[in-house]
C-alpha positions as protocol buffer text, in pm:
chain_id: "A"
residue {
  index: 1
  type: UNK
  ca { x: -1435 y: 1437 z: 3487 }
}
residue {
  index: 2
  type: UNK
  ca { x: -1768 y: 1214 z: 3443 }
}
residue {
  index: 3
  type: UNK
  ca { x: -1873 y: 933 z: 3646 }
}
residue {
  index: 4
  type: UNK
  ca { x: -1801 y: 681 z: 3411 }
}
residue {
  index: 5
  type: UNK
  ca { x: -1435 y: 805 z: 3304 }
}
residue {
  index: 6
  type: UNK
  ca { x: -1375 y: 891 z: 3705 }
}
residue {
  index: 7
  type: UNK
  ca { x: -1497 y: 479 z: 3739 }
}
residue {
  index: 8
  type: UNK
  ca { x: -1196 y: 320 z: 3524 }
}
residue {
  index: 9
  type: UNK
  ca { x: -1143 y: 110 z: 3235 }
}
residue {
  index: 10
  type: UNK
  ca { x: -1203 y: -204 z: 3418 }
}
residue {
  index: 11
  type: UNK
  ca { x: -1561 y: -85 z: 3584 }
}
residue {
  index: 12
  type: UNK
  ca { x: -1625 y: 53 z: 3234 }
}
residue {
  index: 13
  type: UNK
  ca { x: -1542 y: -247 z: 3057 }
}
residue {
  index: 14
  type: UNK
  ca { x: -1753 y: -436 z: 3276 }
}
residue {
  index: 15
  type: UNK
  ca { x: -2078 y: -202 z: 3243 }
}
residue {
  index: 16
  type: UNK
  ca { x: -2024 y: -233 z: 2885 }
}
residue {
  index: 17
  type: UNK
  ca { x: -1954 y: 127 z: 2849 }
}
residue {
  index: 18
  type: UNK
  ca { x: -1568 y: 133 z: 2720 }
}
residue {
  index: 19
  type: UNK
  ca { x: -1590 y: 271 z: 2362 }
}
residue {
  index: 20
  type: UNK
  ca { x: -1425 y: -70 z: 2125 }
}
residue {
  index: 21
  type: UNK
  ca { x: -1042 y: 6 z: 2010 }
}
residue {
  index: 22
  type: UNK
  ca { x: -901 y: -58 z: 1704 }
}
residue {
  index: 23
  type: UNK
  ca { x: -506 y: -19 z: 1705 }
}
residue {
  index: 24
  type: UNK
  ca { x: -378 y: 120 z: 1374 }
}
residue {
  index: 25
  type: UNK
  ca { x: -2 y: 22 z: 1320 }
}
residue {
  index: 26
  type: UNK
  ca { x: 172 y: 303 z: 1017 }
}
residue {
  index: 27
  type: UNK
  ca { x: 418 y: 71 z: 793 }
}
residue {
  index: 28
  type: UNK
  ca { x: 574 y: 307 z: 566 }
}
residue {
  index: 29
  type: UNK
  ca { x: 825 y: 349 z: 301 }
}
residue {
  index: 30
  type: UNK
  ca { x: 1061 y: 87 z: 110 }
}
residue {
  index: 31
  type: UNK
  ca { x: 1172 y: -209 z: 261 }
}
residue {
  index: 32
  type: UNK
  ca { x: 1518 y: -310 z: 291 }
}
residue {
  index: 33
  type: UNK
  ca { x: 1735 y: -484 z: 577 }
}
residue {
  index: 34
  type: UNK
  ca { x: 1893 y: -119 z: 644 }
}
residue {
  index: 35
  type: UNK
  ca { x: 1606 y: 34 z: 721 }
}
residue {
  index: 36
  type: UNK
  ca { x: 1598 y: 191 z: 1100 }
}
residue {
  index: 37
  type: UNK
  ca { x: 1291 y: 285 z: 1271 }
}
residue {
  index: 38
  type: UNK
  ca { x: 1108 y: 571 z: 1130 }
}
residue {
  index: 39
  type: UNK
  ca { x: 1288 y: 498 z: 805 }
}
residue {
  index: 40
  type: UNK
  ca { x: 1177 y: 266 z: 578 }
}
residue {
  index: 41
  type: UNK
  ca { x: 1091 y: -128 z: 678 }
}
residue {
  index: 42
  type: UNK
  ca { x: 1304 y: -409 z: 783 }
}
residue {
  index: 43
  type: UNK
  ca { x: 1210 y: -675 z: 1033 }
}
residue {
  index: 44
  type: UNK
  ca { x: 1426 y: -524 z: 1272 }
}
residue {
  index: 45
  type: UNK
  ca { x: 1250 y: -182 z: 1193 }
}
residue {
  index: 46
  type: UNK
  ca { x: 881 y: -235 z: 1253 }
}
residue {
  index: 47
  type: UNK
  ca { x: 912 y: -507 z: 1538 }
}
residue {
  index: 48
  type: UNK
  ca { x: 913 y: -256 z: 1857 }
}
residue {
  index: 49
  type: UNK
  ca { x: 547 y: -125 z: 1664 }
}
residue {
  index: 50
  type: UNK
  ca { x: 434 y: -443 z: 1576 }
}
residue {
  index: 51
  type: UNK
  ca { x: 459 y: -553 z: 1934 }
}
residue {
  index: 52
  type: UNK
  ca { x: 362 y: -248 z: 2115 }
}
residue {
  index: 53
  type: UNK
  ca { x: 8 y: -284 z: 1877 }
}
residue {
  index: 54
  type: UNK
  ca { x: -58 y: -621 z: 1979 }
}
residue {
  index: 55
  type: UNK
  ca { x: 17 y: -579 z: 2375 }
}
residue {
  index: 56
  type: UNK
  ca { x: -264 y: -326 z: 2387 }
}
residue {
  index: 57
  type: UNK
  ca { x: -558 y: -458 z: 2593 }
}
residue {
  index: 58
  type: UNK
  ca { x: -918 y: -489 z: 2469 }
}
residue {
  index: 59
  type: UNK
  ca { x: -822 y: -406 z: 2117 }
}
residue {
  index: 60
  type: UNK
  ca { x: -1052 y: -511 z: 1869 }
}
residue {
  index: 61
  type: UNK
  ca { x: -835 y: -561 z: 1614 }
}
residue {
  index: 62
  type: UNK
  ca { x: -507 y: -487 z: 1442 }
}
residue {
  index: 63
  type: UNK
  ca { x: -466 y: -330 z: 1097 }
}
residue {
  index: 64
  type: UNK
  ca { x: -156 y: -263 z: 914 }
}
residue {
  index: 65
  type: UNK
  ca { x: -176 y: 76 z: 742 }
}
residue {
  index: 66
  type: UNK
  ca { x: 53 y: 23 z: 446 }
}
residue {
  index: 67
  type: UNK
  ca { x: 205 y: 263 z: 235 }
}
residue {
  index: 68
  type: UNK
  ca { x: 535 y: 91 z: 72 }
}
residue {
  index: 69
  type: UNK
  ca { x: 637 y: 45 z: -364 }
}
residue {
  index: 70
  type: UNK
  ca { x: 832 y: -256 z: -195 }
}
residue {
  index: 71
  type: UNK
  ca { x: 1213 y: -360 z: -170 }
}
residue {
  index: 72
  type: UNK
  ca { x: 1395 y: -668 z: -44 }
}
residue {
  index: 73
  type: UNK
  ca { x: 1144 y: -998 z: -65 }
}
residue {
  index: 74
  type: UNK
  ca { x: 1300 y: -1150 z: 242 }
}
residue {
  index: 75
  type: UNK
  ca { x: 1199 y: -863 z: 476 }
}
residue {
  index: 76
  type: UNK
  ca { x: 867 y: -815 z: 314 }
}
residue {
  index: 77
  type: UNK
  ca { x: 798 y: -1160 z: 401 }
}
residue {
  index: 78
  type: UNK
  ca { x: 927 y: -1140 z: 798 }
}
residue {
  index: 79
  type: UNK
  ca { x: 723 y: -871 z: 902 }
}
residue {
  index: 80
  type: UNK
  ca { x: 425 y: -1072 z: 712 }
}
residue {
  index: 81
  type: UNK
  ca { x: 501 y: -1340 z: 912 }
}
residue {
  index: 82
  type: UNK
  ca { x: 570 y: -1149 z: 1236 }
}
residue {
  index: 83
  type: UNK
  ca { x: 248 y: -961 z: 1170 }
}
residue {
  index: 84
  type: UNK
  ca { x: 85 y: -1282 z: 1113 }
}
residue {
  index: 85
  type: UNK
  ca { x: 217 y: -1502 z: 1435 }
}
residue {
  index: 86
  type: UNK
  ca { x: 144 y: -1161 z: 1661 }
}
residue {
  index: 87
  type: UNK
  ca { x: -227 y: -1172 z: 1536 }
}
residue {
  index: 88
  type: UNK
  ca { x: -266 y: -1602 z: 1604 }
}
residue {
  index: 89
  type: UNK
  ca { x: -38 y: -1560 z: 1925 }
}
residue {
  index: 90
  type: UNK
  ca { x: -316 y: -1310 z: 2086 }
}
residue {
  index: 91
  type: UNK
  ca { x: -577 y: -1372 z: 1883 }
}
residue {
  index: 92
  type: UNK
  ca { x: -658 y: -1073 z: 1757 }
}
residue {
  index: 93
  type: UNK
  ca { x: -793 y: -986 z: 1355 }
}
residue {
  index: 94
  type: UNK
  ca { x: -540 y: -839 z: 1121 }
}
residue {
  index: 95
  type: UNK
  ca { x: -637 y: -616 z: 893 }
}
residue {
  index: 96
  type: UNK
  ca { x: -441 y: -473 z: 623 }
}
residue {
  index: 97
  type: UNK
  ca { x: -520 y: -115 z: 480 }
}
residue {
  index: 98
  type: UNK
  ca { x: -337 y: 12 z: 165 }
}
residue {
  index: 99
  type: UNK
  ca { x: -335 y: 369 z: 155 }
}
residue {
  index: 100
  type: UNK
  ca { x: -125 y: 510 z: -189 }
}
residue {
  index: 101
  type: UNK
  ca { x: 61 y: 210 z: -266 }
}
residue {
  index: 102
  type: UNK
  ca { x: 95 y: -155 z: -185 }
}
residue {
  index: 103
  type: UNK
  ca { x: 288 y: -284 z: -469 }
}
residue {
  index: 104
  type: UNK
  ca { x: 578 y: -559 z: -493 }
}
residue {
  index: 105
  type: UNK
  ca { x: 729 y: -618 z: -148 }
}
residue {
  index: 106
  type: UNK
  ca { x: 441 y: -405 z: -17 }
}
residue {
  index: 107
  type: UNK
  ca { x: 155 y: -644 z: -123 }
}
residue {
  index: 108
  type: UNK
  ca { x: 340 y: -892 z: 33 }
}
residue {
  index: 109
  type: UNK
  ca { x: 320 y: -752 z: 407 }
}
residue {
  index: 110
  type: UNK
  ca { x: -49 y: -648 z: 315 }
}
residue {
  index: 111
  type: UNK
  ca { x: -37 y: -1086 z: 338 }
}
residue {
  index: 112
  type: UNK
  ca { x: -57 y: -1061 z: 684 }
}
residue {
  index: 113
  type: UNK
  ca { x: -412 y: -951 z: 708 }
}
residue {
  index: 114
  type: UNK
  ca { x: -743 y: -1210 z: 709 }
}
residue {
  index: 115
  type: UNK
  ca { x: -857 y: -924 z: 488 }
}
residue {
  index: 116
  type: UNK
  ca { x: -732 y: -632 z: 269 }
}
residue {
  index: 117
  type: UNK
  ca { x: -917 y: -321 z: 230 }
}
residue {
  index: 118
  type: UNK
  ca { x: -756 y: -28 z: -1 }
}
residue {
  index: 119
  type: UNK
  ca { x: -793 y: 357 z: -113 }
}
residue {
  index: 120
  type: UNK
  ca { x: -996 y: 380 z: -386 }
}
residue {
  index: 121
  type: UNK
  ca { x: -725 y: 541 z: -497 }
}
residue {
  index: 122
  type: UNK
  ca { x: -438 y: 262 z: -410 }
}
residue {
  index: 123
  type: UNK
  ca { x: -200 y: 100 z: -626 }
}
residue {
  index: 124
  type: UNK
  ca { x: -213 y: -282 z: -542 }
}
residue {
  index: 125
  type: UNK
  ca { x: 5 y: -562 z: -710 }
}
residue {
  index: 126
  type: UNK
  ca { x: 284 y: -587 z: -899 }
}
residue {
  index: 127
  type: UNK
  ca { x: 349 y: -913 z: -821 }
}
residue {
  index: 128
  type: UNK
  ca { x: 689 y: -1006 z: -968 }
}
residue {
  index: 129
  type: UNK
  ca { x: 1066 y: -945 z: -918 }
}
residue {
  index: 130
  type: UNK
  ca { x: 1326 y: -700 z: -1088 }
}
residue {
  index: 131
  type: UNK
  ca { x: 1674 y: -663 z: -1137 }
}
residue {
  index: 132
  type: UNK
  ca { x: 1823 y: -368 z: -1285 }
}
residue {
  index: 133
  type: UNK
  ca { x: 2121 y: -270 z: -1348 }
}
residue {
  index: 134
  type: UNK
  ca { x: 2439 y: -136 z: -1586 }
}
residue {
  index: 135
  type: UNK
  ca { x: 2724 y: -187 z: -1808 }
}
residue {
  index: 136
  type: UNK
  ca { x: 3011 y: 13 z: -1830 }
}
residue {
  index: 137
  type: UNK
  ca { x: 3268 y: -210 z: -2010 }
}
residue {
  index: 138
  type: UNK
  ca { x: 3273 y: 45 z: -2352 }
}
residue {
  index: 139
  type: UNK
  ca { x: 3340 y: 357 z: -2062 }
}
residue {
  index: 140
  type: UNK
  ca { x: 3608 y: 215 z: -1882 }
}
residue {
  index: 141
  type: UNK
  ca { x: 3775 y: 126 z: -2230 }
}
residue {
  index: 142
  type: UNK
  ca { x: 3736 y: 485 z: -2320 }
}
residue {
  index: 143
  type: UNK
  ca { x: 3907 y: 615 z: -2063 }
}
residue {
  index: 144
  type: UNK
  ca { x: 4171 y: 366 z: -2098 }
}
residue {
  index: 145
  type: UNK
  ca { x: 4108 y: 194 z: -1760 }
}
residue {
  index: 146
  type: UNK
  ca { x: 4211 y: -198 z: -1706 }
}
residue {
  index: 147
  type: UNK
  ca { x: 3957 y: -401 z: -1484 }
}
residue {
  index: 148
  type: UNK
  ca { x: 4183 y: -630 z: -1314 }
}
residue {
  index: 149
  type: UNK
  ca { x: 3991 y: -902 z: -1087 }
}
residue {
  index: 150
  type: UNK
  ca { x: 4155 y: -1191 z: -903 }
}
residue {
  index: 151
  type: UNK
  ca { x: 3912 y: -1480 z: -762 }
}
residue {
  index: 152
  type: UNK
  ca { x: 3959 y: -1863 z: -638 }
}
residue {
  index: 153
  type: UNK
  ca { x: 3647 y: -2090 z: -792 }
}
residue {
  index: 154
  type: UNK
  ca { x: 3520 y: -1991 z: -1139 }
}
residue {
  index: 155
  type: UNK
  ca { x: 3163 y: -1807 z: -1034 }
}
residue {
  index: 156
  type: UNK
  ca { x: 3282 y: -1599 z: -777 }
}
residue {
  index: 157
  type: UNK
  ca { x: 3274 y: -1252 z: -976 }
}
residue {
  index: 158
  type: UNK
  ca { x: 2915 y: -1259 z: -1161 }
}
residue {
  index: 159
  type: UNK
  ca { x: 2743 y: -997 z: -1386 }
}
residue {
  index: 160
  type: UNK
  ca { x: 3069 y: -773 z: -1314 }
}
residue {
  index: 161
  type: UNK
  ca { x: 2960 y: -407 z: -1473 }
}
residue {
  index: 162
  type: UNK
  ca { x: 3245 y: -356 z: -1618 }
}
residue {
  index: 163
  type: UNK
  ca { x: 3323 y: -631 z: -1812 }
}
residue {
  index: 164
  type: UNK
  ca { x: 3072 y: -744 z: -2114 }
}
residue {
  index: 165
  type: UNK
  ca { x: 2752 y: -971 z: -2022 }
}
residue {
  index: 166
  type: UNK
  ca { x: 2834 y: -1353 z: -1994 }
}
residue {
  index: 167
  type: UNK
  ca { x: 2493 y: -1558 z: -2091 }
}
residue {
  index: 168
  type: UNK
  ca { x: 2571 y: -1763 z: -1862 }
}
residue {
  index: 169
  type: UNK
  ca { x: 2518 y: -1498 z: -1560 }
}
residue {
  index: 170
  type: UNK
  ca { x: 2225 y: -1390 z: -1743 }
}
residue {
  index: 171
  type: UNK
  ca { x: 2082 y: -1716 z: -1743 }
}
residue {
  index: 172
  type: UNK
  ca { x: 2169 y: -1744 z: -1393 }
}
residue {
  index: 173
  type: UNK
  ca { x: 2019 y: -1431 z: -1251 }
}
residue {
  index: 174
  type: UNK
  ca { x: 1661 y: -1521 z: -1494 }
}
residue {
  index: 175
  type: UNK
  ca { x: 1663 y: -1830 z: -1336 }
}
residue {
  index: 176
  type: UNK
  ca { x: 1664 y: -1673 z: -974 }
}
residue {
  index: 177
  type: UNK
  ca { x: 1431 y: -1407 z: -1097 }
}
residue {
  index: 178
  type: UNK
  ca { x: 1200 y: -1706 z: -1154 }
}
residue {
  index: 179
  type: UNK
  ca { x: 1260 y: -1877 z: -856 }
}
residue {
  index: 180
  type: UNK
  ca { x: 1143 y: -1567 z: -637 }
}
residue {
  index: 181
  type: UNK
  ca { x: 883 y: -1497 z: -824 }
}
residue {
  index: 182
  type: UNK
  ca { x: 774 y: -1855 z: -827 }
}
residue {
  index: 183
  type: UNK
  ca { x: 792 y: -1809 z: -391 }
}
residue {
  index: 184
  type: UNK
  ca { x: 606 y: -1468 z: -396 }
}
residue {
  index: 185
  type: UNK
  ca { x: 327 y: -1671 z: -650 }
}
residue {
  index: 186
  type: UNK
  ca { x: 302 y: -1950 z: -381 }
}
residue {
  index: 187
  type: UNK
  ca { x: 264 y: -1714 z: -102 }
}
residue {
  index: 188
  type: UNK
  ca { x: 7 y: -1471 z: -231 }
}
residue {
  index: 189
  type: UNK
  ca { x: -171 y: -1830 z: -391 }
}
residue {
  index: 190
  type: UNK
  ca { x: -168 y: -1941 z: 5 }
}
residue {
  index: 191
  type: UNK
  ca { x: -285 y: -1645 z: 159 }
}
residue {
  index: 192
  type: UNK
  ca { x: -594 y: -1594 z: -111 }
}
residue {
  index: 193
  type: UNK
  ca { x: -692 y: -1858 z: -214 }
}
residue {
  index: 194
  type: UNK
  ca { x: -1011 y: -1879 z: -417 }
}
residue {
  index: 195
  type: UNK
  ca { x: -1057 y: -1501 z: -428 }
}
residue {
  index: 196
  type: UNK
  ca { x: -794 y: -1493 z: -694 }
}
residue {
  index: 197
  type: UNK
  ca { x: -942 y: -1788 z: -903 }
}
residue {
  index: 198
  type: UNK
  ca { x: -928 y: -1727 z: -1264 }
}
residue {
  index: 199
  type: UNK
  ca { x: -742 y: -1465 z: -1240 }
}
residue {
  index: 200
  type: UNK
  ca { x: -381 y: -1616 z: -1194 }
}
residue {
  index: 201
  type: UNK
  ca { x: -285 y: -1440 z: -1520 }
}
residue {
  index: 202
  type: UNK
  ca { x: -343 y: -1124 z: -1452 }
}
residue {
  index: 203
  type: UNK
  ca { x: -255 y: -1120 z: -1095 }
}
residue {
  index: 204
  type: UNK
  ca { x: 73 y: -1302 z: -1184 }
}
residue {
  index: 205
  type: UNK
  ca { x: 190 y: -1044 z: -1437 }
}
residue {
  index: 206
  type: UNK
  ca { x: 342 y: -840 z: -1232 }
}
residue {
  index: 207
  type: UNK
  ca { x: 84 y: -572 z: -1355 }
}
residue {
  index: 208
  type: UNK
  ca { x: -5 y: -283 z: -1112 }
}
residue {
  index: 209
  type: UNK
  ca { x: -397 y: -218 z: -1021 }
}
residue {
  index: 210
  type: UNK
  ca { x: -625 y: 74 z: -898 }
}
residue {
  index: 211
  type: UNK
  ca { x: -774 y: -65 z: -600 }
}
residue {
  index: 212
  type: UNK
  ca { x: -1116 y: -134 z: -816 }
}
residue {
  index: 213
  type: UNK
  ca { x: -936 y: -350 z: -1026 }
}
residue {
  index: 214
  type: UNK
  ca { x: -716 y: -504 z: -782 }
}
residue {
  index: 215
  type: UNK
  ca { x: -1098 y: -611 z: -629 }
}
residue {
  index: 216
  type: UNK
  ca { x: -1238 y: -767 z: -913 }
}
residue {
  index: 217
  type: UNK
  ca { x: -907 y: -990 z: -920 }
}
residue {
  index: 218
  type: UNK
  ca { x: -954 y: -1077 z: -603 }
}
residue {
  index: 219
  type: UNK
  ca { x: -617 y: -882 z: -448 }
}
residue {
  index: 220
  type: UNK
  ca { x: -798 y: -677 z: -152 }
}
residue {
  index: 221
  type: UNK
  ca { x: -1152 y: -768 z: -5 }
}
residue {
  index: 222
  type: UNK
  ca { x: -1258 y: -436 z: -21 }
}
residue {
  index: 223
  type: UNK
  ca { x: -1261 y: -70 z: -155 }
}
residue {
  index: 224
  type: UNK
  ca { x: -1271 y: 215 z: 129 }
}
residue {
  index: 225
  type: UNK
  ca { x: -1206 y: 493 z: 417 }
}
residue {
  index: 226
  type: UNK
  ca { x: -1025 y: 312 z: 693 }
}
residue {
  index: 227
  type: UNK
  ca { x: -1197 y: 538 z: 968 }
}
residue {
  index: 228
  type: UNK
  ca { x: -1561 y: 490 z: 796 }
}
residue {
  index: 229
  type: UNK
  ca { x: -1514 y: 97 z: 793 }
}
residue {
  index: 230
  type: UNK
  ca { x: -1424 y: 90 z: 1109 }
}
residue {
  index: 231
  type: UNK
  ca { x: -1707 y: 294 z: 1216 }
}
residue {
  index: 232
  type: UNK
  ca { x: -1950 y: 88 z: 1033 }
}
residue {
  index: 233
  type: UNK
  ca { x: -1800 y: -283 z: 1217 }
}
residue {
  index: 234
  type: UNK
  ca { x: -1763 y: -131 z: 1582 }
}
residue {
  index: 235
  type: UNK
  ca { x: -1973 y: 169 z: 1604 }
}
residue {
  index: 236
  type: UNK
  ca { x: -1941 y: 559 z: 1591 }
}
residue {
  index: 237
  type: UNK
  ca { x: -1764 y: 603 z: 1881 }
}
residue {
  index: 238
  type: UNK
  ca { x: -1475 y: 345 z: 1799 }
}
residue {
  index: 239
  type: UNK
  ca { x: -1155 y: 458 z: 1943 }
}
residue {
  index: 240
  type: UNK
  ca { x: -835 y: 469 z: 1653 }
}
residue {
  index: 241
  type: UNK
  ca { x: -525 y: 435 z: 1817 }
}
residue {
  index: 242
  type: UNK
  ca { x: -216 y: 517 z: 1557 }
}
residue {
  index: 243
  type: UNK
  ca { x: 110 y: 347 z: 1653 }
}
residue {
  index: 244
  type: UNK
  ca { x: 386 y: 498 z: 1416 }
}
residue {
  index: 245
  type: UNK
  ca { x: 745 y: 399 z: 1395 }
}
residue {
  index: 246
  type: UNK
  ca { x: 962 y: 568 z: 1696 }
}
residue {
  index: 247
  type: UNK
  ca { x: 1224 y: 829 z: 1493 }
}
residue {
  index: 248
  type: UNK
  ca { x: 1538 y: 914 z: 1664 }
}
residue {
  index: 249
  type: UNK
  ca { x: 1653 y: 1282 z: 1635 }
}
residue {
  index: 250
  type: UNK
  ca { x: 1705 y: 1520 z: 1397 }
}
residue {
  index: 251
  type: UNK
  ca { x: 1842 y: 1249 z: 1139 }
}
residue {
  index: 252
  type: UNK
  ca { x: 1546 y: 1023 z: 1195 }
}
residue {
  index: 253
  type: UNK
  ca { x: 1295 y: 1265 z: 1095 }
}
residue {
  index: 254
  type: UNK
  ca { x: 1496 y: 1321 z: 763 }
}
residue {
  index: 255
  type: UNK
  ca { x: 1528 y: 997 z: 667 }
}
residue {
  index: 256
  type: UNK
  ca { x: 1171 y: 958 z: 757 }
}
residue {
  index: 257
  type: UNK
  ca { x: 1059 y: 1235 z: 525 }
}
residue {
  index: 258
  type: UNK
  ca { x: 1291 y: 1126 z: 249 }
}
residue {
  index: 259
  type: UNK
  ca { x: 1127 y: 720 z: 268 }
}
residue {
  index: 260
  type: UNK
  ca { x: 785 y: 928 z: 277 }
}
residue {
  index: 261
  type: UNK
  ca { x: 866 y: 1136 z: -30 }
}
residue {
  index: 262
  type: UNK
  ca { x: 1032 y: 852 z: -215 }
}
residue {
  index: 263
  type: UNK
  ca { x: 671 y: 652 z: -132 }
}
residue {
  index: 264
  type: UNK
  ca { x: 475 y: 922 z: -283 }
}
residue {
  index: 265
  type: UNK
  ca { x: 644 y: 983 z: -579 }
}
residue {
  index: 266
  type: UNK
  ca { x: 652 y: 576 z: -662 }
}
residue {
  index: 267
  type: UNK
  ca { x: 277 y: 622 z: -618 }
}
residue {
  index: 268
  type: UNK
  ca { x: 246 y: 885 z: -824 }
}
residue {
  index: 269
  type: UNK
  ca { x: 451 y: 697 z: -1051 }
}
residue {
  index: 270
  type: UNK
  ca { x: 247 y: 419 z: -1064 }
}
residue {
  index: 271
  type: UNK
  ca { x: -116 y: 570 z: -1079 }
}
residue {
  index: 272
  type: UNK
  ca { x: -6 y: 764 z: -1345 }
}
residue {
  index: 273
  type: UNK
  ca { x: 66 y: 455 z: -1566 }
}
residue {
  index: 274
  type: UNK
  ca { x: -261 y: 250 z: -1368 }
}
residue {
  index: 275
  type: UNK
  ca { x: -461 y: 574 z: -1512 }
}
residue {
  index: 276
  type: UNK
  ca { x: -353 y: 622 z: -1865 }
}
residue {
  index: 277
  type: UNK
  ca { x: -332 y: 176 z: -1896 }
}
residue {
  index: 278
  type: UNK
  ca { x: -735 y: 204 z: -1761 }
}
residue {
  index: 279
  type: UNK
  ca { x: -799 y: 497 z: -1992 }
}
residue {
  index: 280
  type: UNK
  ca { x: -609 y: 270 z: -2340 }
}
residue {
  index: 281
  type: UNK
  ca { x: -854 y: -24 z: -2229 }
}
């Protein structure tokens, strides 16, 4: 052991000789309110992370290393916010890194950083909401099955599958469509600001970006290694320290894999379409 590590943190810290830390925290996977730890991303998921990065002494920053397609707006926005209040609460930078994908509900916790640096190969944006889903009226019919549905107030039972469209639960469901994606507009608006001037339409579209694009429109600060842009802000020696979500067992560790694989196909997914829409233009 050296002098200098036999001496402390404390004695090194005050001879100026502690190398800086950066605390990475891994957010990973879609978000939903299900999600457990080491399985996708609720609130509930990432909080033991989030606070765990933030509690570490003389770090010099925090950055959120996103890799998520998205998932349920609500949690998106709590851990943005819980990312956000951590950083204010203890003063410390947040930094958001998008690594394959930051789209939808993803973007949205990238929100919490001052600044957003991506891949060069990152899918950023997709700023907009989607519904999806089926209609299997004409199958039930076939197979000479009777929906029978008994409610008290007229709206209870909305866009029921299995009975044809009503335009007025279509209208319904665009019109909260529009009213989340009005929220998610006022949020990313907030949180950006001028970089995105001039480019509302674009950004707005709910169009999905390479991370070179997704600069020019003012959705990330910057186009990059994480570990080389920390080294060129705090020095060669700066110290990475990886916080990942805590997986329980056996069944954590496939859920885990399955959110990771589900992450990496959406990306694939979507730089295949970013790559043949930038090779049409």
């Amino acid at each position: 052991m050296g002098f200098l590590s036999a001496l402390g943190a404390p004695f090194r810290k005050l001879l100026g000789t502690e190398k800086p830390l950066v605390t990475v925290v891994e957010l990973q996977g879609p978000i939903g309110a299900e999600a457990k730890p080491g399985r996708g991303l609720s609130a509930y998921s990432v909080e033991s992370s989030l606070k765990k990065a933030f509690k570490r002494k003389n770090s010099k920053a925090v950055v959120l290393a996103i890799n998520s397609p998205g998932g349920a707006p609500a949690q998106a926005r709590m851990i943005m916010e819980r990312a956000r209040g951590l950083g204010i609460e203890k003063q410390l930078p947040v930094i958001s890194y998008i690594e394959d994908v930051g789209a939808s509900g993803g973007y949205l916790i990238a929100l919490a950083g001052e600044e957003i640096i991506a891949d060069p190969f990152a899918v950023v944006g997709s700023i907009g909401v989607v519904s999806a889903s089926f209609g299997f009226q004409d199958a039930i019919a076939k197979l000479g099955i009777e929906r029978r549905v008994h409610t008290a107030g007229s709206n209870k039972v909305r866009l029921d599958p299995f009975r044809e469209e009503r335009p007025e639960d279509k209208a319904k469901l665009e019109a909260l469509l529009e009213q989340t994606h009005t929220i998610f507009k006022d949020i990313v608006a907030q949180r950006r600001g001028a970089r995105i001037a001039g480019h509302e339409e674009k950004v707005f579209s709910a169009d999905f970006y390479l991370a070179g694009e997704a600069l020019e429109l003012g959705l990330i600060d910057e186009v990059g290694d994480l570990r080389q842009v920390l080294k060129q802000r705090y020095g060669n020696d700066v110290k990475i320290k990886l916080i990942s979500a805590a997986r329980a067992g056996l069944l954590g560790k496939l859920g885990a894999s399955f959110a990771s694989e589900l992450v990496s196909a959406a990306a694939m997914k979507l730089k295949g379409d970013a790559l043949r829409s930038a090779a049409g233009r």
